[in-house]
VOBA-796177 format. One line per 4 residues: number of its first residue (from 1); their letters; for each residue z negated, x, y negated of N, C-alpha, C. Coordinates in steps of 0.1 Angstrom, whole numbers, plus 5000, padded with zeros to 4 digits. Layout:
residues N
NUM> A> Z X Y Z X Y Z X Y ~ ...
//
This chain:
residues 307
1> XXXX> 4943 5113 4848 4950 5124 4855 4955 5133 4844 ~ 4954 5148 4845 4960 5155 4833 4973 5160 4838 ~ 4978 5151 4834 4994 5150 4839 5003 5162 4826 ~ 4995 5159 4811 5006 5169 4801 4996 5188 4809
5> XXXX> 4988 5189 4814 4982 5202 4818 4990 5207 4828 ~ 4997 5199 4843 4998 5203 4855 5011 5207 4853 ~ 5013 5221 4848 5029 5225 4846 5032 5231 4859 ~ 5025 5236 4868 5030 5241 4884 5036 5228 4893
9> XXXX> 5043 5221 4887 5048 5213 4891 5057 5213 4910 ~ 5055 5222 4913 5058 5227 4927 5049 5221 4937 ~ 5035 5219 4930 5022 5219 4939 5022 5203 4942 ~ 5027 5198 4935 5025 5181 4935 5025 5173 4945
13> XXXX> 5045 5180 4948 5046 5171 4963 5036 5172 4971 ~ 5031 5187 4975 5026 5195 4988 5007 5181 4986 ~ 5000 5183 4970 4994 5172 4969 4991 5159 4970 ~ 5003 5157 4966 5004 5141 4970 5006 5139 4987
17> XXXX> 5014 5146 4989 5016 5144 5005 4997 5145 5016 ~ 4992 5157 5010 4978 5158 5015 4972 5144 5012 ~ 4975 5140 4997 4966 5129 4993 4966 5116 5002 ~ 4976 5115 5002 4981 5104 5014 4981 5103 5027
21> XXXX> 4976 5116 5031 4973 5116 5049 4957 5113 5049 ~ 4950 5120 5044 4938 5113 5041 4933 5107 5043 ~ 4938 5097 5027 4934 5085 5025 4941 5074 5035 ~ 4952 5078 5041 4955 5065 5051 4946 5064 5064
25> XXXX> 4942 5077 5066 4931 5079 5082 4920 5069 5071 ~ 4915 5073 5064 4902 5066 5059 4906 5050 5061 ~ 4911 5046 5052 4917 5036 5049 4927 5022 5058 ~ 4927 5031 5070 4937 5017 5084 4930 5011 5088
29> XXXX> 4918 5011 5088 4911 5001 5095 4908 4986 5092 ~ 4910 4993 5075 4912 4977 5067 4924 4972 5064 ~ 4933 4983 5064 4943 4977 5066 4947 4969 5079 ~ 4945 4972 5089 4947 4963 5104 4942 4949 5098
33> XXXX> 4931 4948 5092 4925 4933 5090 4934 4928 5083 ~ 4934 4932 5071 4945 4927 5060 4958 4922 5066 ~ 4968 4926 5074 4977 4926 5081 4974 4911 5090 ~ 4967 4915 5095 4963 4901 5109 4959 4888 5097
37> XXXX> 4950 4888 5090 4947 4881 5079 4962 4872 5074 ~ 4971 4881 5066 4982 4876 5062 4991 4870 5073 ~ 4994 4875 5085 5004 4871 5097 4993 4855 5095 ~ 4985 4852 5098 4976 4839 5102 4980 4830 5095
41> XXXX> 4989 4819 5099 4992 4806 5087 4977 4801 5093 ~ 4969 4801 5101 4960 4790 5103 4950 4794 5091 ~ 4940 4783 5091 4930 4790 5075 4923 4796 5080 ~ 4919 4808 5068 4909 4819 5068 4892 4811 5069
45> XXXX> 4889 4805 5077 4874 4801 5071 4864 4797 5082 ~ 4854 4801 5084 4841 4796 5091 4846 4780 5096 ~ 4849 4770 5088 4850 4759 5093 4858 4757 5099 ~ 4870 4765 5103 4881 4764 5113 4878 4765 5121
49> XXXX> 4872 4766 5129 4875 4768 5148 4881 4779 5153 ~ 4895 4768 5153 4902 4770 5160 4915 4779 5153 ~ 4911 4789 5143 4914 4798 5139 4909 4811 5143 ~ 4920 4820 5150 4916 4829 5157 4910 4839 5148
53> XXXX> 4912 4844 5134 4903 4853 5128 4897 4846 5113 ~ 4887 4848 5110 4884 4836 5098 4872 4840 5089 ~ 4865 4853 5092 4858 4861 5080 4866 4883 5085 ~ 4858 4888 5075 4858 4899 5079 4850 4905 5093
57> XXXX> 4834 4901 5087 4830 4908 5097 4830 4898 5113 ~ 4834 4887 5112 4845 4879 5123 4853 4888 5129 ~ 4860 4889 5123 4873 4898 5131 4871 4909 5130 ~ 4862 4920 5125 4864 4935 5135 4858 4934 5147
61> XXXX> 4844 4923 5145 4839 4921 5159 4851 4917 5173 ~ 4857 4906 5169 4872 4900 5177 4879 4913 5184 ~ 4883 4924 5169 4893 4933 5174 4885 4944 5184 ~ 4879 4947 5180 4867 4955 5189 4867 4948 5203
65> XXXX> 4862 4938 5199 4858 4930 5217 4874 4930 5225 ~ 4885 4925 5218 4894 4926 5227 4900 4937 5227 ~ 4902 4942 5224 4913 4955 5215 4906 4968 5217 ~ 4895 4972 5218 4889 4983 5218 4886 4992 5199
69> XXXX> 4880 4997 5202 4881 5008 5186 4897 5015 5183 ~ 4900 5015 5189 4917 5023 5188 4926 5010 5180 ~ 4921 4999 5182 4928 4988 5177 4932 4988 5164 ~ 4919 4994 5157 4919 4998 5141 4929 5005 5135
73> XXXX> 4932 5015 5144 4943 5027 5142 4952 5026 5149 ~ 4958 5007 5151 4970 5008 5156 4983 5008 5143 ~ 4988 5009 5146 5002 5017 5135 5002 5027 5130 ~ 4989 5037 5134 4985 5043 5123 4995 5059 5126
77> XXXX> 5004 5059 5133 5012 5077 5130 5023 5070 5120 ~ 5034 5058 5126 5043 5056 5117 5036 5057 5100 ~ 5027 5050 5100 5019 5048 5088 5014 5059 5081 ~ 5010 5074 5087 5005 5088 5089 5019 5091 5081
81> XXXX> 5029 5089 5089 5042 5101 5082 5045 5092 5069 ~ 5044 5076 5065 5048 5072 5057 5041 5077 5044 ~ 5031 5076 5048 5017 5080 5039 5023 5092 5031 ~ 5026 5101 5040 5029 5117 5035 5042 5117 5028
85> XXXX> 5052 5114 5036 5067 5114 5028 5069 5104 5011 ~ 5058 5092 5015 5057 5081 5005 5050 5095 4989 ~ 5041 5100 4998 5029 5111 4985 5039 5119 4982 ~ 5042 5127 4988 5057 5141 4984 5064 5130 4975
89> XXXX> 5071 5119 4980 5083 5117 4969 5078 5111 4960 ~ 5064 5102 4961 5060 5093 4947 5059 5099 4936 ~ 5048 5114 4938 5041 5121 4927 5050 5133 4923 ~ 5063 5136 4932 5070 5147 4929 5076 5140 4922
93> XXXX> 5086 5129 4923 5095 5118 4910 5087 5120 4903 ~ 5070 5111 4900 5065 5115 4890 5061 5122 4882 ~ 5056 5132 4879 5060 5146 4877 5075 5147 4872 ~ 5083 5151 4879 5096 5153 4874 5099 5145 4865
97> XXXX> 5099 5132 4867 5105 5125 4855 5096 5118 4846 ~ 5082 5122 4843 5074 5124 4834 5077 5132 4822 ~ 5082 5144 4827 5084 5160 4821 5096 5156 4813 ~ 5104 5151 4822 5116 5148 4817 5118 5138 4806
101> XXXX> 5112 5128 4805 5110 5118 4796 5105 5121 4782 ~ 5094 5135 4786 5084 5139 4774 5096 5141 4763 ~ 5106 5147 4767 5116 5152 4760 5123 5143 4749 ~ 5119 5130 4750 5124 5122 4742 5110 5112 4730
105> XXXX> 5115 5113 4718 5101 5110 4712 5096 5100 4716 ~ 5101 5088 4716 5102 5069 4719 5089 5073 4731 ~ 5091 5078 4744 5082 5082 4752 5070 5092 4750 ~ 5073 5104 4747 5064 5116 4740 5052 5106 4731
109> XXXX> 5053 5099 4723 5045 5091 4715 5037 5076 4719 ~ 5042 5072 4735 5037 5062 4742 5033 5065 4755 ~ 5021 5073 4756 5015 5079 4766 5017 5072 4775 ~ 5010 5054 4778 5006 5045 4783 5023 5039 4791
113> XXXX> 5030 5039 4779 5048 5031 4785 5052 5038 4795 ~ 5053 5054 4791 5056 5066 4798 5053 5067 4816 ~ 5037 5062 4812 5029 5065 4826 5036 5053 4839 ~ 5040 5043 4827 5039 5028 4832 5053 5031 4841
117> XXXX> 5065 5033 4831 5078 5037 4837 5081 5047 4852 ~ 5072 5058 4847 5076 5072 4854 5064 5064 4870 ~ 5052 5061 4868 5049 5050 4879 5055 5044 4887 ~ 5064 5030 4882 5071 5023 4887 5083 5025 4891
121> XXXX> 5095 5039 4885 5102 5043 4890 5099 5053 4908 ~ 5092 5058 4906 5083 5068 4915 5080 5059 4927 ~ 5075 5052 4922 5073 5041 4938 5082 5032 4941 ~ 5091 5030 4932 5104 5021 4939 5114 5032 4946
125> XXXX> 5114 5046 4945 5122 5053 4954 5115 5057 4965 ~ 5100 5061 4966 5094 5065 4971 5091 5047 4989 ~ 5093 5036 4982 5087 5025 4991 5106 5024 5000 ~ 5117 5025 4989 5132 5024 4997 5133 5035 5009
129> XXXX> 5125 5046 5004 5123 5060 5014 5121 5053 5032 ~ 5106 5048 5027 5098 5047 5036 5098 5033 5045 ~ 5102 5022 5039 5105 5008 5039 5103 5006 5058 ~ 5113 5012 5064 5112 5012 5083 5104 5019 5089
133> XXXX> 5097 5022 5080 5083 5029 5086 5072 5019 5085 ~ 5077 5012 5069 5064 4999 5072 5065 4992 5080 ~ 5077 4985 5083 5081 4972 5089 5077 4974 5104 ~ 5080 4993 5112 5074 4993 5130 5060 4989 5127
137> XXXX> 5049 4993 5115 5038 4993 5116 5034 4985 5114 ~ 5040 4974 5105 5031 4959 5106 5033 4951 5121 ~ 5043 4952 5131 5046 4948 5139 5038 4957 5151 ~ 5037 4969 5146 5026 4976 5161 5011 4969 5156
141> XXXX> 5008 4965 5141 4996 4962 5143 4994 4947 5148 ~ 5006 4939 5144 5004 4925 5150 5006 4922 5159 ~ 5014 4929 5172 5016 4923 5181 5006 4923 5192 ~ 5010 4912 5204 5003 4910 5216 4996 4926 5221
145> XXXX> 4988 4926 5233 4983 4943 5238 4992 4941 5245 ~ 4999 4953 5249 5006 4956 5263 5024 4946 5261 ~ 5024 4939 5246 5036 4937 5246 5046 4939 5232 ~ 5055 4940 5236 5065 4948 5220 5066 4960 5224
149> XXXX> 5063 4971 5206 5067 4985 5213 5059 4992 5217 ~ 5061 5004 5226 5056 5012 5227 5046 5024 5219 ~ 5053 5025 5212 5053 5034 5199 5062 5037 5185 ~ 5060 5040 5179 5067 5037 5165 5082 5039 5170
153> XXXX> 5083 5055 5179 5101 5060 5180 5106 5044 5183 ~ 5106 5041 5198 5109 5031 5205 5111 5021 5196 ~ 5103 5016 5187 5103 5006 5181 5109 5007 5169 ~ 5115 5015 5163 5125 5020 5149 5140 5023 5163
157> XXXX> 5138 5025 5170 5152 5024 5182 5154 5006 5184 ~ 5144 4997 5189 5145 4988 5197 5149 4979 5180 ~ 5148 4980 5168 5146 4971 5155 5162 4974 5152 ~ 5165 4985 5152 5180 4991 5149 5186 4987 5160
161> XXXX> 5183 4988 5173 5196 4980 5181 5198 4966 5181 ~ 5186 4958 5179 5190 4949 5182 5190 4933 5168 ~ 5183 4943 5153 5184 4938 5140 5193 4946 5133 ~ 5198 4956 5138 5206 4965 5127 5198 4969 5119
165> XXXX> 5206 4974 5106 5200 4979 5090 5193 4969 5082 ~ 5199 4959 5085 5191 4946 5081 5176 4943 5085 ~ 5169 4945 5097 5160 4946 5107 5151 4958 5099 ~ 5159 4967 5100 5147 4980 5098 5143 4977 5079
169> XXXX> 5153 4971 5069 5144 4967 5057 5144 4958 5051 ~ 5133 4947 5063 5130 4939 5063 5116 4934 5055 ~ 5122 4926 5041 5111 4924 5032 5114 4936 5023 ~ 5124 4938 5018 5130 4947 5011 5127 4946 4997
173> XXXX> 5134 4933 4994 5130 4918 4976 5114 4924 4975 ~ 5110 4916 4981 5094 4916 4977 5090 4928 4974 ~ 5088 4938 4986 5083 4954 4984 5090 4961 4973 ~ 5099 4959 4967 5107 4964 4955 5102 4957 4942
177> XXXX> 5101 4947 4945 5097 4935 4928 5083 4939 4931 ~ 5074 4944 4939 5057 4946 4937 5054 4957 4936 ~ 5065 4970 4944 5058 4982 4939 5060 4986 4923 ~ 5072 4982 4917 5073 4991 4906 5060 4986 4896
181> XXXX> 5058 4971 4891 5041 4968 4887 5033 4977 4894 ~ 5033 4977 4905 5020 4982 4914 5019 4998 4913 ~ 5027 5003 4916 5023 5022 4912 5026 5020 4893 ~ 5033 5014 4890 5034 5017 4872 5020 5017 4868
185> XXXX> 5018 5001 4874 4998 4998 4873 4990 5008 4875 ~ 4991 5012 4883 4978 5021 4893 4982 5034 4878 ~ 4990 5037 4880 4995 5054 4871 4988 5047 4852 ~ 4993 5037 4849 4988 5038 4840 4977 5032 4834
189> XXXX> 4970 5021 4846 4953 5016 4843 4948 5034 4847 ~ 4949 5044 4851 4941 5053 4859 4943 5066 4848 ~ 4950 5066 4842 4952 5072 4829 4944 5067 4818 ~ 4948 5054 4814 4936 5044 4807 4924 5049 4808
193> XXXX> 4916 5040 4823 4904 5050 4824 4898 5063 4825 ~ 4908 5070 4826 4907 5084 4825 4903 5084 4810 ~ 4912 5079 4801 4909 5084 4786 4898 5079 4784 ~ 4893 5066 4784 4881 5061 4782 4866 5070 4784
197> XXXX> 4870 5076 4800 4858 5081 4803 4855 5095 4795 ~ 4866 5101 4793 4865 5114 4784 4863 5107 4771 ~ 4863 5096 4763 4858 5093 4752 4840 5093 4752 ~ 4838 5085 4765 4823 5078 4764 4816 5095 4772
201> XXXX> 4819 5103 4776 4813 5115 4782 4820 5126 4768 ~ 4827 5126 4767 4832 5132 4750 4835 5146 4764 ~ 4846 5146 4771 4850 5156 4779 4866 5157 4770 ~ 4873 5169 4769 4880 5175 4765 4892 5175 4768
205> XXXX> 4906 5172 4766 4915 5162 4772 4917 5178 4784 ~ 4917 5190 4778 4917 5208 4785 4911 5203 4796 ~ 4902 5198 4797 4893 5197 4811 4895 5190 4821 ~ 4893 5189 4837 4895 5179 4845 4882 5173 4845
209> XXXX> 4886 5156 4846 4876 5152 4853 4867 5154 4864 ~ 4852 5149 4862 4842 5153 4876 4849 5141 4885 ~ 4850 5146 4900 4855 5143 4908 4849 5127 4912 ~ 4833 5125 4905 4830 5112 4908 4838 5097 4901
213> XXXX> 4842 5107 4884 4847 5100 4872 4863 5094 4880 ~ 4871 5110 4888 4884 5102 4891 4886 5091 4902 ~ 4871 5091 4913 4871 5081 4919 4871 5069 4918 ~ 4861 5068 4902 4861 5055 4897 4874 5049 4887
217> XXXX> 4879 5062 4887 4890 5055 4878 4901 5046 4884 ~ 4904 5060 4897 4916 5058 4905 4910 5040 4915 ~ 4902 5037 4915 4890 5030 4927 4894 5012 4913 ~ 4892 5015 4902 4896 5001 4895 4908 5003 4886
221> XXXX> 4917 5009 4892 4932 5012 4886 4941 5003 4898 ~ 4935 5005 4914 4940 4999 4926 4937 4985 4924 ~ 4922 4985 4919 4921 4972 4915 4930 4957 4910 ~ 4931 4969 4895 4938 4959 4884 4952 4954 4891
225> XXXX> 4956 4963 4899 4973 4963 4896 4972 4956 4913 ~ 4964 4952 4919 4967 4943 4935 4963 4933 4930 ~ 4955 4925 4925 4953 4917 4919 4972 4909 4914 ~ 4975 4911 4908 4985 4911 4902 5000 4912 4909
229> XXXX> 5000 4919 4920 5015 4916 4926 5006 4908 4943 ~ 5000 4909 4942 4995 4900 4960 5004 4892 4968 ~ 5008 4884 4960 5015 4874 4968 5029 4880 4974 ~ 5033 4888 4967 5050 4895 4967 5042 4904 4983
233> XXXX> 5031 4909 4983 5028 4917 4995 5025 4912 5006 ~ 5020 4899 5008 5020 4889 5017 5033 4884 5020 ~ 5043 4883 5014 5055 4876 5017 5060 4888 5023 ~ 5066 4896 5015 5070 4908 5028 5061 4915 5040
237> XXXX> 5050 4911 5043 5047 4914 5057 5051 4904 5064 ~ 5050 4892 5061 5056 4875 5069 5076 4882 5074 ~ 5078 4882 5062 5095 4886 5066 5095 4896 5073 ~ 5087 4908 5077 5088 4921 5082 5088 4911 5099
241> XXXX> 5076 4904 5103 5079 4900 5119 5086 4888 5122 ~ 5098 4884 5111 5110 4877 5119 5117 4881 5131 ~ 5119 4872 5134 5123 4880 5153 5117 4889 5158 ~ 5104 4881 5152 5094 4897 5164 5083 4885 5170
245> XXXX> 5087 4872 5169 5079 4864 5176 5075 4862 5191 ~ 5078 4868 5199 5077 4869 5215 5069 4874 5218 ~ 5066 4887 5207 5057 4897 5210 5044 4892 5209 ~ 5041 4885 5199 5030 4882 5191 5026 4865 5198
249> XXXX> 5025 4863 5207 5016 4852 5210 5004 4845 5208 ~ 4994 4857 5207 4981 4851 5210 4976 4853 5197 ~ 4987 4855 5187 4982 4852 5173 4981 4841 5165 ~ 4985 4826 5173 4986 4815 5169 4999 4811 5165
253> XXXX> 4998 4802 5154 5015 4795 5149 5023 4808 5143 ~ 5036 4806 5148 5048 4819 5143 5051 4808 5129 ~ 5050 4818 5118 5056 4817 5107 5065 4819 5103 ~ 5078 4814 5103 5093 4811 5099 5097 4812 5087
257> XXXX> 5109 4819 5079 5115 4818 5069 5126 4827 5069 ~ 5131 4823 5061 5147 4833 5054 5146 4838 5046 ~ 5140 4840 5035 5141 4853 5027 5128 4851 5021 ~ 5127 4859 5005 5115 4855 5000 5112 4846 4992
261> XXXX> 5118 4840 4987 5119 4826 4983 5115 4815 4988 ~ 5119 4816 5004 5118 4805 5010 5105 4808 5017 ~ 5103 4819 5020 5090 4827 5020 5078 4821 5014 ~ 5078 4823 5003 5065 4819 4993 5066 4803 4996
265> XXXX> 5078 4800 4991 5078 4779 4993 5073 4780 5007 ~ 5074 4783 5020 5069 4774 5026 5054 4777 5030 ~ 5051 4792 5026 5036 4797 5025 5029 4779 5016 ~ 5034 4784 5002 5024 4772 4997 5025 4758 5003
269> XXXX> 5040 4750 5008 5042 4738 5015 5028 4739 5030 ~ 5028 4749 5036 5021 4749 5049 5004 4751 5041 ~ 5002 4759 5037 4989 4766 5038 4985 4764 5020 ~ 4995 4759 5016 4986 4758 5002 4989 4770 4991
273> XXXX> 4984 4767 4978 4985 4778 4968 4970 4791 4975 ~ 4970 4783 4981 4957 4798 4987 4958 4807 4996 ~ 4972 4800 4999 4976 4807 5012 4981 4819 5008 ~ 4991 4820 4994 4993 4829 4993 4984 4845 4987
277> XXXX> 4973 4842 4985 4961 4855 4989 4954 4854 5000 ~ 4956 4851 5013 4950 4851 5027 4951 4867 5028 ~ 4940 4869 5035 4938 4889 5033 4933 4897 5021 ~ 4933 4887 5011 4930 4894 5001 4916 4901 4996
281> XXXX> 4903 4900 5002 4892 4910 5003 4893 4920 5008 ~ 4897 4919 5026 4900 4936 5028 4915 4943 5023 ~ 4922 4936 5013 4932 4942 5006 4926 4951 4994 ~ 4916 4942 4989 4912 4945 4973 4902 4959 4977
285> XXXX> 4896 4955 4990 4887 4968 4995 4895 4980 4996 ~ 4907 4975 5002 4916 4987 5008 4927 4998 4991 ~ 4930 4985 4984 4933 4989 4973 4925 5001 4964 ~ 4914 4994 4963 4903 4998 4957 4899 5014 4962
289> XXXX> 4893 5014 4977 4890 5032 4984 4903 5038 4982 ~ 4915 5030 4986 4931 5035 4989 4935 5044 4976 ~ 4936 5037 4964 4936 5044 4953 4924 5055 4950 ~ 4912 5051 4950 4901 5062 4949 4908 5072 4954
293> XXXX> 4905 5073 4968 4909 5083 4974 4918 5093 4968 ~ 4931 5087 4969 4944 5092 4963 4948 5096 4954 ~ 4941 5091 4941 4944 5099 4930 4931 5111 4930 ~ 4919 5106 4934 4909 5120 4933 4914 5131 4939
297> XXXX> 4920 5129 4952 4921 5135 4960 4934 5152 4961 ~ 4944 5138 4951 4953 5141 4948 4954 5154 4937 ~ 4946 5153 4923 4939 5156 4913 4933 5169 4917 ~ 4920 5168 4928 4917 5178 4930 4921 5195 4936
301> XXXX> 4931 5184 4947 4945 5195 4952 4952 5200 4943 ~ 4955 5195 4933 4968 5197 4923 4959 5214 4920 ~ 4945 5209 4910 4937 5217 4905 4934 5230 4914 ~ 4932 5229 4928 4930 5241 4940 4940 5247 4938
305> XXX> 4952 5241 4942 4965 5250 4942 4973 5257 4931 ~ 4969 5252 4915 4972 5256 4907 4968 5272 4907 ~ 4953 5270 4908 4942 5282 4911 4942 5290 4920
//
């Protein structure tokens, strides 16, 4: 990303916010799997049975047969606005306090530390923003058909009256201890490859990348950095549907716990050290287009609108 070039810094929010509407329409479909995948203490596998979802292409068939096509794109407006407000504040913090940092040599001289910081700061305000926007959406995508909420409003109404502030940021620990690695990651594996590829193509730091080079970058930058906080993302979707078990019946055994501590211990006591990457293909997929998308996408807007 040519982050020391993009001095119209105005354009970024309006970019990132595009970037992230997007890539989340592309992108919910795998997310719905990933989601049902993690809620599942039963095992992910062919040899289960009596495990309601247990490959990928298992379960789109499942959600399709019962659920219809729309199933895919259930959560998907709360998810739509989070997407957008998450892009405006991630990349406009970023930016801002990139710029701001340059100002001091310690940073100005560690391209890589810089990216890693102004990253991880950027998505830890940007995830506290958005946090009750995740928590209606993992709960519209897991629950029962025809039971829970209506729609996102109702369901950011029905979480607040009857969990409080407590209810709406729910899975707070985790989503906080994973984003700041996870966007620091993404910002500065995607810079990384960025340099790399201008080394091995001998492109000009003056120049943007071709739009195929920032999909690959942005595409194994999502990579590196889910790999790496997974477990912390699985534990806060488990904490997100505490007392939302009534809704969710026909998902099999309710998963219990009090914080994330006790979270992860009883993930691995129940389901094993493997339990804690259950979902993790259509995560790594989702990671993987999720970032492409969004920094290409992101990059290229910046570039239109500069122009």
């Amino acid at each position: 990303m040519d982050r020391d070039k993009n001095d119209k810094s105005s354009n970024t929010g309006i970019a990132g916010g595009f970037a992230g509407c997007i890539t989340r329409f592309i992108c919910q479909p795998l997310d719905v799997l990933k989601i049902r995948f993690q809620l599942q203490v039963e095992p992910l596998s062919e040899d289960h049975m009596t495990s309601k979802y247990r490959t990928i292409v298992q379960s789109t068939r499942l959600v399709y047969k019962e659920e219809g096509l729309r199933a895919f794109w259930k959560g998907h407006n709360p998810a739509q606005v989070l997407s957008i407000i998450y892009g405006v504040s991630q990349f406009s913090s970023y930016e801002h306090t990139n710029l701001f940092l340059r100002q001091f040599e310690p940073f100005e001289n560690h391209q890589n530390a810089r990216n890693f910081f102004c990253g991880a700061l950027s998505g830890t305000v940007a995830t506290v923003i958005t946090l009750p926007l995740d928590v209606v959406r993992t709960r519209l995508i897991s629950q029962d058909p025809n039971r829970g909420y209506k729609n996102s409003m109702q369901g950011l109404k029905m979480i607040y009256r009857h969990e409080g502030i407590k209810g709406m940021y729910r899975g707070l620990s985790p989503s906080v201890l994973q984003i700041a690695p996870l966007t620091g990651g993404q910002f500065m594996f995607y810079n990384i490859f960025g340099s790399m590829f201008r080394q091995y193509f001998n492109i000009a730091s003056t120049e943007t990348l071709p739009a195929v080079e920032l999909f690959i970058c942005g595409g194994l930058a999502g990579l590196c950095t889910k790999l790496l906080v997974y477990p912390l993302d699985l534990a806060k979707k488990r904490l997100q549907i505490q007392g939302f078990a009534k809704s969710r019946q026909t998902f099999g055994r309710h998963f219990v716990c009090d914080n994330m501590f006790n979270c992860m211990y009883n993930i691995v006591k129940q389901e094993g050290f493997a339990g804690l990457y259950k979902g993790l293909y259509p995560a790594l997929l989702k990671a993987c287009f999720m970032s492409a998308f969004y920094f290409a996408i992101y990059d290229e807007m910046v570039w239109i609108l500069n122009h």
